[in-house]
N, C-alpha and C positions, 0 to 999 in steps of 0.2 A: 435122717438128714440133719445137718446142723443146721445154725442160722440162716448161714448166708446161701447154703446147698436152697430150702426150703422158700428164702426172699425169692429167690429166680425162679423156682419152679411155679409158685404161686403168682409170681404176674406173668409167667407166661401162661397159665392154666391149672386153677384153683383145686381141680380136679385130678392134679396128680401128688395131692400133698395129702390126699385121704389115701391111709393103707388098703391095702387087699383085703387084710384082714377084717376091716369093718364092715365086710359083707357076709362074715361067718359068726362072728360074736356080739353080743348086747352093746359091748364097751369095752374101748381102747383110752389108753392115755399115757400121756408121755409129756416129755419137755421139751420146748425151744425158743429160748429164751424165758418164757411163762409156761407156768404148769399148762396142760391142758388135758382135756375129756373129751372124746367123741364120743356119744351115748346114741345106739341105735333100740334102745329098750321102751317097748310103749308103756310099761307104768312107769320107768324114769322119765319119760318125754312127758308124760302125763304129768308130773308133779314138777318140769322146767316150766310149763309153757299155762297150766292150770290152776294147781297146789298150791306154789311158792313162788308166785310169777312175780312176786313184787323184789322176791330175793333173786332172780336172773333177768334184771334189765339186760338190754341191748348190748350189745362189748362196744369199748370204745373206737376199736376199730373200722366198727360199723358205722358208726355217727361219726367219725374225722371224716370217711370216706364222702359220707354224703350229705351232712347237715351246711357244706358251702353250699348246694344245691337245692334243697328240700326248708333247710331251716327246723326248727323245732313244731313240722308238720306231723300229722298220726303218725308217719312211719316210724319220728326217732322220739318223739315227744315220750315221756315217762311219768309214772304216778299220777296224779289228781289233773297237771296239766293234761295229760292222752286224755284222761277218761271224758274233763266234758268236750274237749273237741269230738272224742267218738259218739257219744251224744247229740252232738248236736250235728254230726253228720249223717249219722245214722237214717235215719228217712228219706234224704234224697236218695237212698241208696233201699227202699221198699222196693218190695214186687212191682205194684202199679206201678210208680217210675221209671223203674227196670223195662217194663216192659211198653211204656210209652216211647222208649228212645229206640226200641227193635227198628222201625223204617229206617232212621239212619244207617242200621248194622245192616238192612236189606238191600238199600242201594248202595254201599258202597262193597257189597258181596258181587251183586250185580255187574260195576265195573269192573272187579276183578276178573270176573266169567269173560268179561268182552275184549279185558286185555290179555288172558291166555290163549283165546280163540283167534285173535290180530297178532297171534305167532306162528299161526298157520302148520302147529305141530314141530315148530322146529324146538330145540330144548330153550328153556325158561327160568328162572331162580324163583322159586318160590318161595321161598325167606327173605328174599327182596321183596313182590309181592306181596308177601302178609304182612310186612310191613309199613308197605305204603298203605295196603287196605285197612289195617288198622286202625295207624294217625289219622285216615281219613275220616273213622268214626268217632277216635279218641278227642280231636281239635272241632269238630261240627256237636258234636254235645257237651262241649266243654264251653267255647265262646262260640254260639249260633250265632247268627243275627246282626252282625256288626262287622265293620274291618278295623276296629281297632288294634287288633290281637294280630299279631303276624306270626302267625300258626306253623310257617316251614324255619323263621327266624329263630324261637323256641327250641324247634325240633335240631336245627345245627347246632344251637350253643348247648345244650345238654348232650351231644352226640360227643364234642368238641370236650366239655368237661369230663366225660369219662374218658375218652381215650388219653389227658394229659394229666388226669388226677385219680383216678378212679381206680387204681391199682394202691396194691400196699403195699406201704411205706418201709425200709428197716426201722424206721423210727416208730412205724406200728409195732413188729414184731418183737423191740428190746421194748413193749412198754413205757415209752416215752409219754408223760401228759400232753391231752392235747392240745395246751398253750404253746408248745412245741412246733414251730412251724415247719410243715412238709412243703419244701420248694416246688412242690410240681403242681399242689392245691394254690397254693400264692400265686402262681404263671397265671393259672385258668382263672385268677379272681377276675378280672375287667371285664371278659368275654359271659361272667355269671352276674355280673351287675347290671351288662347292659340289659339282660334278658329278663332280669329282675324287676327293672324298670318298666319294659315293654309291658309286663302282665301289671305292675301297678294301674297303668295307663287305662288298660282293657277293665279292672274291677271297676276303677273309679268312674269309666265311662257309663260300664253298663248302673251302678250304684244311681250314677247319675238321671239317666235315659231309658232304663227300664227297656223290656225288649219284649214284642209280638211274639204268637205262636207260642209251639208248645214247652212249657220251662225247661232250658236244660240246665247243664249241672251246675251253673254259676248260679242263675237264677234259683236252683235251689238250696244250695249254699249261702247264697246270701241274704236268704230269707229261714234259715236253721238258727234253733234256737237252742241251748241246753234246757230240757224242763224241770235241772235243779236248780240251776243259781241264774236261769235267764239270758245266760251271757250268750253275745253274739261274739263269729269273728271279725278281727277288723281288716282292715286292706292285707295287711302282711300276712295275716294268716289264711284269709283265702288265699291270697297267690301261693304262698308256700305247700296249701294242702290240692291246691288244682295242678300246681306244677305236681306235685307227687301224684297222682291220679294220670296225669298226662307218659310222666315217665313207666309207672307200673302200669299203666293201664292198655296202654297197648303195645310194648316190644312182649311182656310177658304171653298177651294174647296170639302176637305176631308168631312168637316161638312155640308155643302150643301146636297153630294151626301149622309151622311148616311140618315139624316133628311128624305130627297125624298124615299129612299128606307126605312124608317121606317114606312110611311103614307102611301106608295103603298100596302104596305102589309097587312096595314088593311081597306087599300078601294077597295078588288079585283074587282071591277066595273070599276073603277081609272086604275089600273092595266091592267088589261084588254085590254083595250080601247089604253091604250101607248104601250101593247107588239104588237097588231094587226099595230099600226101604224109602230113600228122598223121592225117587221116581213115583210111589205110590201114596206119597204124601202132597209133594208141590204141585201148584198146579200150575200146565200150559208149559211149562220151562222157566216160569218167572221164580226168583230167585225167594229163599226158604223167610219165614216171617216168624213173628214171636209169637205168634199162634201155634207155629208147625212146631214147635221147640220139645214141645211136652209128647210128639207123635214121631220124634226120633231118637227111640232110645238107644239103638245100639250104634249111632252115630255119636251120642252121648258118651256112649261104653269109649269108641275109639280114642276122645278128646283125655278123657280119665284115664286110659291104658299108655298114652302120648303124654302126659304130666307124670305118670309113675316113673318111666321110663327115661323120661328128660323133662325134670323137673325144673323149669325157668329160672328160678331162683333154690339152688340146688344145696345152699348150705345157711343155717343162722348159727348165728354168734352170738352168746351171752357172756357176762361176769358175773360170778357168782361175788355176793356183799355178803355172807356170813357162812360159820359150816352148814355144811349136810351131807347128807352118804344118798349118794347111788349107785343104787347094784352092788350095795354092800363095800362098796370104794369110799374113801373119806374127800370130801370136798372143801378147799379150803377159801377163806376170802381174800377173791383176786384173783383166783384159777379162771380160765376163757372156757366157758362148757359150748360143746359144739354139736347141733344134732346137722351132721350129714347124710343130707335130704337125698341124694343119689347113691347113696350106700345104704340108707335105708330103705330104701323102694327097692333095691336088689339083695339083699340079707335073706341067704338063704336060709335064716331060722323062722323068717315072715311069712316068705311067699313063694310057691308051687313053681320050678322052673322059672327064676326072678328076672332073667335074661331073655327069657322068650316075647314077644309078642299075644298076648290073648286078650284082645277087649273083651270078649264074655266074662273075665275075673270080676266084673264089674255088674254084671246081671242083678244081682244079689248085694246091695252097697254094704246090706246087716253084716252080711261074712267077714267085710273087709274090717281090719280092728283101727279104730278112729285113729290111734297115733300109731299107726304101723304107714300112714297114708297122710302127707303132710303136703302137696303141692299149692296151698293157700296158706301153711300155716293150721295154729288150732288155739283154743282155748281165748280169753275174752279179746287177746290181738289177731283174732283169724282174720286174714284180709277182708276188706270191709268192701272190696268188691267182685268177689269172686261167685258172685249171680251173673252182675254184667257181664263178665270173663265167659264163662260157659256160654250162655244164651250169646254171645255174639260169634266165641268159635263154632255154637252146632250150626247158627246159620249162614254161616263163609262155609264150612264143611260142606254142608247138605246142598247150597248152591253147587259148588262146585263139582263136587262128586255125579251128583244127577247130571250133570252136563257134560263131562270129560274121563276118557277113564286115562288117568297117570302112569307112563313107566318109567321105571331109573335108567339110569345113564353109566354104563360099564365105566367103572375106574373112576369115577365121580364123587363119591361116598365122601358126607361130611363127619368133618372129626367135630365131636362133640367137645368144646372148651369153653371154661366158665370164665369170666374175670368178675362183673354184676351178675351177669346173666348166661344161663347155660345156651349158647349160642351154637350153631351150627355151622363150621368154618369151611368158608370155600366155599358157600351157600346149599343150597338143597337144589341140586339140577334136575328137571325129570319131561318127560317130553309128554303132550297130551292132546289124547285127541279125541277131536269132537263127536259125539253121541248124536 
């Protein structure tokens, strides 16, 4: 494709700008506008994302896209700034924590059970659904305890900024600095300031006022510390890393869980085999807990075989700052190295039948080779929440499944398109009925 072929193709779905080919070979690369690399090779991934991580920050493409919204939070932040933010976010995000917030991910599994069941079988969007069940968890451990936070106000003006900014730019693709303004990021600035604002309101309240019960993640944000140089965050920087927590933390979950419940429903055998294991785990019908998490593995398997398959976040982007060869290809400074994430989870040099369906590929994690399997990321930026991510989809999964068995909807079938997020278009319809 040329430029302007490849600009269009990529906002309407990011996903048709990755060759064929990158499902057969290690490494593709080619021009448009900028050199560029798609690397599906795990010891090249290995040496972007581990090795030489300092020499492939983020492409700029990436940080125009989303630093109006995020700010120089963990996701886009680089060098000494990332690390002590990771640092000192790091422990709110332990096991014990992790697993203190599961009642939230239990009751708001539980509503979901109650709102598919009050459809009385008729068909349903389930990608609508994991969606709201999500926020529900993502906005109740993020600001508990107060109303100062207007938690669906948030949720429209970040909806609102990707749909008018959040595509790329021509002014992305000829390499344009990002001092360069993109008219469509300038539109959406007032509708990101008011929301900016709104979460100022909520740090400083709770900073203020301190909150009962058990801490969620502001409270433990705001009580994180780096243990090398002590520094805390201050207002701006919590909002900007809870907004980013808010935004990743639950569409990415949302999209996992619908994915999972799109494949169970047409593998009743699949099916099956996961409602027998929640069935003999939960108890009474009440809905799956952080206790049960560890006693469902192959509900586990499905969420893992659902991120290989439709990886939420299904491409990254880096700039290489200096040479280097991968895969015996020369790399130059300023080339855009790209590991796509959905071509590599299907690259039939990786994976057995890459197109099929098998949550058992997952039996065995040893088998799986660490950078052949990227739906978190890898190496010292591997998403920093991807405990909470699992342990909240097995217990939406294992609720629901023990409760409802799912079938598709002839002629319904979502197209898979990425613009952020590898999204299911036309939603996931499936009809369900009560157990």
């Amino acid at each position: 494709m040329g430029i302007l072929a490849s600009l269009r193709s990529a906002r309407r779905n990011i996903l048709s700008i990755i060759p064929e080919i990158a499902t057969k070979q290690p490494m593709v690369s080619g021009r448009t506008g900028k050199r560029w690399h798609m690397v599906m090779d795990p010891g090249a991934i290995r040496r972007i994302l581990l090795e030489e991580l300092d020499n492939y920050p983020k492409s700029l493409v990436t940080k125009n896209l989303l630093r109006p919204a995020v700010g120089e939070s963990l996701f886009i932040a680089e060098g000494d700034h990332w690390r002590w933010q990771r640092r000192a976010a790091a422990p709110a995000f332990s096991h014990r924590n992790v697993l203190n917030l599961a009642p939230v991910m239990s009751g708001a599994a539980g509503r979901s059970a109650d709102r598919v069941a009050a459809a009385g079988g008729q068909a349903i969007d389930m990608a609508e659904d994991m969606v709201r069940t999500t926020f529900d968890v993502i906005s109740d451990v993020t600001f508990s305890g107060g109303d100062a936070f207007d938690a669906d106000g948030v949720h429209r003006a970040i909806d609102d900024y990707i749909s008018a900014a959040g595509k790329i730019s021509l002014f992305d693709i000829l390499g344009f600095p990002d001092w360069v303004p993109r008219p469509a990021r300038v539109a959406a600035g007032p509708g990101m300031r008011q929301m900016k604002a709104l979460a100022d309101r909520a740090v400083n309240d709770r900073r203020a006022r301190g909150h009962d019960g058990t801490p969620d993640l502001l409270d433990l944000l705001l009580a994180g510390e780096d243990p090398e140089t002590k520094r805390k965050m201050n207002t701006a920087e919590l909002r900007d890393n809870l907004l980013t927590f808010i935004v990743a933390g639950h569409e990415t979950t949302a999209l996992t869980l619908a994915w999972s419940l799109y494949l169970c429903a047409f593998d009743q055998e699949v099916q099956d085999r996961a409602r027998a294991e929640a069935k003999a785990v939960l108890t009474d019908g009440q809905p799956a807990t952080g206790e049960d998490v560890a006693k469902l593995p192959f509900i586990r398997q499905i969420a893992d075989e659902a991120l290989r398959l439709y990886p939420p976040a299904g491409m990254i982007s880096r700039t290489a700052l200096k040479k280097d060869r991968l895969c015996d290809r020369d790399i130059r400074p300023g080339d855009t190295v790209i590991i796509p994430i959905y071509a590599l989870h299907r690259n039939h040099l990786l994976w057995d039948d890459p197109d099929h369906f098998r949550p058992e590929r997952f039996a065995d994690r040893k088998a799986v080779d660490r950078y052949a399997y990227l739906p978190f990321g890898d190496g010292p930026r591997i998403c920093i929440g991807s405990s909470f991510a699992l342990q909240e989809a097995v217990i939406i999964l294992a609720t629901l499944l023990a409760r409802f068995r799912f079938r598709p909807i002839a002629g319904r079938d979502p197209k898979p398109v990425m613009i952020l997020t590898l999204r299911p278009e036309g939603g996931v319809w499936l009809t369900a009925e009560e157990l």
